[in-house]
N, C-alpha and C positions, 0 to 999 in steps of 0.2 A: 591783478587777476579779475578783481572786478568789472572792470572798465571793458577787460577785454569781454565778460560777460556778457554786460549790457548793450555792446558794439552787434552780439552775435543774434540777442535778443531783437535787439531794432531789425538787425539786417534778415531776421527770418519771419517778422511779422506781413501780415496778409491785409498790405492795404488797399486793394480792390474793393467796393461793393459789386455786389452781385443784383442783378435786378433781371423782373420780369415781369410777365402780364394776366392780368386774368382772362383766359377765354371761356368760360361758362361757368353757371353756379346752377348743380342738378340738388335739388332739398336741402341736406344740411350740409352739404360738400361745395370745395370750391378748386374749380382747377382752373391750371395756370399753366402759361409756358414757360418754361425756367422759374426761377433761377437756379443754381446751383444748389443743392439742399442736400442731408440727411434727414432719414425718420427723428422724429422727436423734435428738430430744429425748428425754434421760432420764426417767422417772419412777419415781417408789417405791411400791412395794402395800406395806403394811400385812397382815400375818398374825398370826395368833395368838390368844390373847387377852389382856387389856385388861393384865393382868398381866405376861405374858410375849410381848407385842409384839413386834417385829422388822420391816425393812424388807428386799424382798426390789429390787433395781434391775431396770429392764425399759428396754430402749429403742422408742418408735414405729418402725414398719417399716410400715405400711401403712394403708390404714381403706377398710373395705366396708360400705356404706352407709351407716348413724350410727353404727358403732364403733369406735376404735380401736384398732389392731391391735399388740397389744405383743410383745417377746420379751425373755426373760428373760436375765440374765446369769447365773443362778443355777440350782439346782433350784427345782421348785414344788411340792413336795409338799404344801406349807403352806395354798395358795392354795385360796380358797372362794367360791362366789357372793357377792357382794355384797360382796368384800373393798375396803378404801380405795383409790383409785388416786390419787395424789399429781405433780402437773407439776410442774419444776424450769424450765421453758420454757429448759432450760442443753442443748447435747450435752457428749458425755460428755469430762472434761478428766481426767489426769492430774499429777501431780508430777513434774518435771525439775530435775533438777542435778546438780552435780559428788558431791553426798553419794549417789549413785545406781552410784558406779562401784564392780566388785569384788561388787556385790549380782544375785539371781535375784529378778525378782520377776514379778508376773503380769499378764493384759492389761490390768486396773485403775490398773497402778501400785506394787501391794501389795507387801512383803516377804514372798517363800513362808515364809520362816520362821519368818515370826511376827512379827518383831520391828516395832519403830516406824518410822516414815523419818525421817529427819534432819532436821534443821530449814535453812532457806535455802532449800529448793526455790521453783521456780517453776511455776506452774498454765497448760500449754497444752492446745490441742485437739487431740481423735486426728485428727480429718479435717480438712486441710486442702488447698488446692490448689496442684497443681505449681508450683512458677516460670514466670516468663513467658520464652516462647522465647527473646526480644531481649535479657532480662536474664541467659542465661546464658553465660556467657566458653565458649569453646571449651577441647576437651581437647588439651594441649597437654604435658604432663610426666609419664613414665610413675608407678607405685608399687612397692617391692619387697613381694612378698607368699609371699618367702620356700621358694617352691617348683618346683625347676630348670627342670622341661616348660614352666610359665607365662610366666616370667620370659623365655626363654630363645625360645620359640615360638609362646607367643599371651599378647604383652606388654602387660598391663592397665595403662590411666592413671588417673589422679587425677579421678576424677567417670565412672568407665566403670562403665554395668551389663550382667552377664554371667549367664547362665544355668547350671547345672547340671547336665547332663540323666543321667539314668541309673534303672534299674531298681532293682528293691529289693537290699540287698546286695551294693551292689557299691563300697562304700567313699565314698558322698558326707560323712558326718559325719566319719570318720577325714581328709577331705581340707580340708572347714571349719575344724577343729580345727587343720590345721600352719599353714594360711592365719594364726587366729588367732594362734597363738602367736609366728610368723616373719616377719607384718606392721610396717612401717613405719608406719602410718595413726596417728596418732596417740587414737584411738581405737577397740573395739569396741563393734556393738551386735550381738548374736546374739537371734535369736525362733526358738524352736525353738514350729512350730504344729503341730498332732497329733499330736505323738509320743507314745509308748508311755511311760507314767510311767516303767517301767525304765528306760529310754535316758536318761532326763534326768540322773541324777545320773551314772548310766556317760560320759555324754557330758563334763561339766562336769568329773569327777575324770579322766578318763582321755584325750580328747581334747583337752580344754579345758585341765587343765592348773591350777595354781595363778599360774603367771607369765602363763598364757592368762587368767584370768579377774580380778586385780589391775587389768588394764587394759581390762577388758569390762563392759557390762550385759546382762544374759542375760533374757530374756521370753520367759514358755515358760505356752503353752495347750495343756496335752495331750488325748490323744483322748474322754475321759471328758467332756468339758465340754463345754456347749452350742457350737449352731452358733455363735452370736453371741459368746461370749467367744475362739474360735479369730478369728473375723474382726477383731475387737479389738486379737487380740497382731499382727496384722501391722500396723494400723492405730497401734497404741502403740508398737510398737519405731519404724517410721518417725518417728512424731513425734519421739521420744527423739533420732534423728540426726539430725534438722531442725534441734533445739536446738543442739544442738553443733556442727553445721556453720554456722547461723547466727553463733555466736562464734568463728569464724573456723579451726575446726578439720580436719582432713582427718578425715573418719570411713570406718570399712570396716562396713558393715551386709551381712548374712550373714542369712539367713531361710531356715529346711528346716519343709517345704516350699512353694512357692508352691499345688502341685497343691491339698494341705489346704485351703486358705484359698478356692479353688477349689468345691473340693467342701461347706465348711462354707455358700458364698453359695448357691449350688446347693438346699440343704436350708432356706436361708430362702426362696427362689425360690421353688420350689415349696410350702412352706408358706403363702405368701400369696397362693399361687394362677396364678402366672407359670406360661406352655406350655412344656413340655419341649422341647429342641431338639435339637443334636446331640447324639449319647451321653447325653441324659436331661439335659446343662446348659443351662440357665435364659437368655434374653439377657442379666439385670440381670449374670452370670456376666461376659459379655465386653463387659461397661459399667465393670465394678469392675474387672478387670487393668490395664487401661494407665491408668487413674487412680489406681492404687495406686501401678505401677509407674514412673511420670512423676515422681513427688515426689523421686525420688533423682536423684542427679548432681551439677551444677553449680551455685553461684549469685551472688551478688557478693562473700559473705562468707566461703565453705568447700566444700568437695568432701563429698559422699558417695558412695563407692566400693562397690558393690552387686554379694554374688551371692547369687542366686536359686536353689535349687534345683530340680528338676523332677522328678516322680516321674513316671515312663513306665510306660504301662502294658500290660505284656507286650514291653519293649523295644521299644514299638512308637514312633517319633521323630514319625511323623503325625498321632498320636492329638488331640483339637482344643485342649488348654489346652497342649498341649507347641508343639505348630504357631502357635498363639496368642503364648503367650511368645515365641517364637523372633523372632517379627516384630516385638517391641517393644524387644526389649532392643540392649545393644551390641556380642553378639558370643555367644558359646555353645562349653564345654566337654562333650562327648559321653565320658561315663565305660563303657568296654564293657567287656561281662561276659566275654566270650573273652579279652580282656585281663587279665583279673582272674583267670580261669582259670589262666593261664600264669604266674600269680605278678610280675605287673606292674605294680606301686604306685607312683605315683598312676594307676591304667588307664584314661588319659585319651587319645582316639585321637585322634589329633594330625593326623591324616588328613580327619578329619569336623567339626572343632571349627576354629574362625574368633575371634580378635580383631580385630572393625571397625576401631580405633584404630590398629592398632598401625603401620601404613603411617607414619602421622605425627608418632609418638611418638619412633622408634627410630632410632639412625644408621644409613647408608647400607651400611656394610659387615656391621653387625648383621642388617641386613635380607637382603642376599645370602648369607649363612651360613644363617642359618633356613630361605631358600628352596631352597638348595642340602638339606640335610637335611630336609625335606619329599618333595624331588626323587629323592633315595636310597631313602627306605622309600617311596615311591611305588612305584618301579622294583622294586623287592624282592617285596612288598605282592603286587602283579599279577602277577608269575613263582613265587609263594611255592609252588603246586600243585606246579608243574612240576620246582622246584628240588629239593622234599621226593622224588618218587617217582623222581629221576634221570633224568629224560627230558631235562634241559638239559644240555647240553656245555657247558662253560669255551670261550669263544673266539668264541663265535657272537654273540655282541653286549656289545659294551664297554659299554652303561650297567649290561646287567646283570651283568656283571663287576664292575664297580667296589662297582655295590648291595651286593654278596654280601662283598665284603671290608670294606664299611664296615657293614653290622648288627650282627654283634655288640658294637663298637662303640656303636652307635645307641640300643643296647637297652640297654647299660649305662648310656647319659646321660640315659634317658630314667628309670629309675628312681632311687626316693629314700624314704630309711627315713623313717619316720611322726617320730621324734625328732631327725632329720639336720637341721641349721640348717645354708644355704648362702645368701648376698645373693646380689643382680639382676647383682651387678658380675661375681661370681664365676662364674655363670651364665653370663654370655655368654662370659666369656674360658674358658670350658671347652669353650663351644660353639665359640669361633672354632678354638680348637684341634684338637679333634674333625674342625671341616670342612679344615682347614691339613695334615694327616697323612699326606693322600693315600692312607690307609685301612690 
């Protein structure tokens, strides 16, 4: 039966290549006549000459009239009328496995450094689709990720995705970095997309960490590289924690920033000609977010525990890929710069920032402390004016009495040194105490 198997298999294979040519290359686009192609499908142009050939990789995105519309994952400098255009009729797959951990490599798959990849991997695809609703178990047991404010007042579970939000500067990768290092999850995947090639290795040595990065895979598309390879490293790092959560693993996937990835679809948008919409983003924009964003979570075999970053722009929280995000994810930390001002690290305002989960994750007395200290710098929060220029008397109203004796307090719990290692457990029973004091 086998035999006859692999008879049917040879006799239905597509030994054809398909070729074609380039006739124009308009900014970041490149069309071509044939060859035979779907959207997403790889193909290789041919540069050079005959001598000193090379393949440069392009993926289909589009086709306006008879050509199709390719984009490079490369530069093109190379590229000339009439160059070979080569179909793989394949999208684009990478390498996965356990020889992958401890390694930075880029949205391809590749070792930045040069080196070979290990042998053992496995070949999946970048794009694939979310889990099915029915098949994924509910969030049900929280995660330690290692860092008091979270743990303690917006308690992340095992398959929760959380947002980011914050302006430039104001400590989002310093905050990634403790996550990584202080995390339970039995795995990381980190995609750092548009960053500034300096940040990379700053980030990696100094946030990251050597103990951070022994149990991490780092994918990192910086700002220099086409639209389509930053769109890649989100679509490649997701897959990578697909793999792993598939084998039954808890993974913590971590990706700065979503906005990038954002903004790099935006530039293929309008390159193949899509109407600009809000703010200049493209619809195909807020078609690729919650498709992106869906593949993380939960599924019958592993958790992926996902945050998101969010680059704001101009601390504006309504701007449309932050308001966008916000709606799909599980919950959102709001990092504020006045915070951060005041020398308040992790300056996560605790006010404005929401874990969905966390209601049904968390014991019941857990829960009445948190709210209770919520309640406090609320109170505080609102009288803060009044209190600074001495226009409040002591006596006039008991919550704000209480408020004022429990902040400084509040403020000391709520910060935490960048190297400070404290667990979930440790976390709460600092917080039940905190609230137990009576200020």
């Amino acid at each position: 039966m086998k035999a006859i198997e692999l008879l049917n298999e040879i006799h239905n294979i597509d030994s054809y290549k398909r070729f074609g040519k380039v006739a124009r290359v308009v900014g970041l686009m490149i069309e071509s006549q044939g060859p035979e192609a779907s959207i997403g499908d790889v193909c290789h142009i041919y540069v050079g000459s005959s001598k000193k050939q090379r393949k440069v990789t392009a993926e289909v995105v589009g086709f306006r009239d008879e050509f199709v519309i390719l984009m490079p994952f490369t530069n093109i400098n190379d590229i000339s009328p009439g160059s070979i255009v080569e179909a793989t009729s394949k999208p684009l797959q990478v390498k996965v496995g356990s020889g992958l951990i401890g390694k930075v490599v880029d949205s391809l798959g590749l070792p930045l450094d040069g080196s070979l990849l290990p042998k053992g991997l496995s070949s999946v695809g970048t794009d694939q689709s979310p889990p099915n609703p029915m098949d994924r178990p509910t969030i049900e047991e929280s995660i330690d990720v290692g860092v008091r404010v979270i743990d303690s007042l917006l308690t992340v579970g095992k398959g929760q995705r959380v947002g980011i939000f914050a302006g430039s500067g104001v400590g989002k990768s310093t905050l990634l970095g403790m996550i990584a290092r202080n995390t339970t999850a039995d795995l990381n995947v980190i995609a750092l997309i548009g960053e500034r090639g300096r940040e990379v290795k700053e980030f990696i040595e100094r946030d990251l960490g050597p103990e951070g990065l022994k149990r991490s895979i780092v994918v990192v598309a910086t700002s220099d590289q086409p639209a389509l390879m930053r769109i890649k490293g989100a679509y490649t790092a997701t897959a990578i924690a697909e793999y792993f959560r598939d084998k039954g693993l808890n993974v913590m996937l971590m990706m700065d920033s979503v906005t990038r990835v954002a903004m790099a679809q935006r530039e293929i948008g309008l390159a193949v000609g899509e109407p600009p919409t809000t703010k200049g983003y493209t619809p195909s924009v807020f078609a690729t977010l919650p498709k992106l964003l869906e593949r993380t979570g939960t599924n019958q075999h592993g958790t992926i525990t996902a945050f998101y970053t969010v680059l704001v722009d101009g601390d504006d929280m309504n701007e449309p890929i932050a308001d966008t995000v916000r709606g799909i994810l599980d919950g959102h930390f709001v990092l504020d710069r006045q915070l951060a001002n005041k020398g308040q690290f992790p300056a996560i305002n605790v006010l404005k920032s929401i874990s969905r989960v966390m209601n049904h994750i968390v014991a019941t007395e857990h829960k009445i402390s948190a709210e209770k200290l919520r309640e406090l710098l609320s109170t505080y929060i609102n009288s803060e004016d009044l209190i600074n220029i001495g226009a409040y008397k002591r006596g006039s109203s008991r919550e704000i009495d209480e408020a004022i004796r429990y902040y400084p307090k509040i403020i000391s719990f709520l910060k935490q040194g960048t190297h400070e290692s404290i667990s979930r457990d440790e976390s709460i029973e600092m917080l039940k105490a905190l609230i137990g004091t009576g200020g």
